[in-house]
C-alpha positions in Angstrom: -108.8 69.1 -46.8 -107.4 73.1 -46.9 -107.3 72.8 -50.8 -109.2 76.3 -51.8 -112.4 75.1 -51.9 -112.0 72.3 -54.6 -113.7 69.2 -52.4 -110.5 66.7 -51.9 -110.9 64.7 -49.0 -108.6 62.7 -47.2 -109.3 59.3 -45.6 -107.9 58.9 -42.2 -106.5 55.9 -40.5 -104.9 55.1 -37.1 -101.5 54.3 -38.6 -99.6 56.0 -41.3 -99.7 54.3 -44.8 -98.1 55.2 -47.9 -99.0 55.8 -51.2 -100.2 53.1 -52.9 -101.5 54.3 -56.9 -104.5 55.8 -58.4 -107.4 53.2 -58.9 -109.7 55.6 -60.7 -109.5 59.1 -62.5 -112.2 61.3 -64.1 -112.1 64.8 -65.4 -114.9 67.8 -66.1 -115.2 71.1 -67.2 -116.4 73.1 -64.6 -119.2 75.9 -65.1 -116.4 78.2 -65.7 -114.7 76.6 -68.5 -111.9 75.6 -66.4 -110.7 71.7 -66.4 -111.2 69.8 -63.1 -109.4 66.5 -62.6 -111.0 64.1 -60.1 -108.3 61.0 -58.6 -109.4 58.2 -56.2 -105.9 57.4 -54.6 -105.2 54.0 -52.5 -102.7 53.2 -50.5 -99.7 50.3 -50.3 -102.1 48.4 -48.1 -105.3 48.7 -50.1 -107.1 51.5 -48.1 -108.7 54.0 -49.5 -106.4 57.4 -49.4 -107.9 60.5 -50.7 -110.3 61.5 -52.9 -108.2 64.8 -54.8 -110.2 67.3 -56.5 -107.9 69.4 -58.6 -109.3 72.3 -60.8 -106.6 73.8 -63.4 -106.9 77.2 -62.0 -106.8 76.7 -58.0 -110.1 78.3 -57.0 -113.4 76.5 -55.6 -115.5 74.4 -57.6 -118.6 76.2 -59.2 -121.1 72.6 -59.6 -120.0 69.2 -58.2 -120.5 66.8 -61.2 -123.4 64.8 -61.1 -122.5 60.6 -61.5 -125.0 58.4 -63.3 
């Protein structure tokens, strides 16, 4: 996605679906201090939606978070 560099993806699907809820969050301090919020969205008919990547001051990410 055009989102300044922050990672979101969106999931596409040959019809239009609507928003369905958030099935997981997560949040990290990037390497610049500034608080990134991480949201797994789904939609009303239990496909995945988007992945949004939203950092508190709009720029790119400076490390993608490492999951264990």
């Amino acid at each position: 996605m055009n989102d300044g560099g922050m990672g979101s993806l969106k999931f596409l699907y040959d019809c239009e679906q609507s928003y369905g809820g958030v099935i997981v969050e997560a949040e990290y301090i990037d390497l610049d201090g500034v608080l990134v919020l991480i949201s797994l969205i789904m939609t009303k008919e239990n496909q995945l939606y988007e992945l949004n990547v939203f950092k508190g001051d709009f720029l790119s990410l400076k490390k993608i978070p490492k999951v264990s």
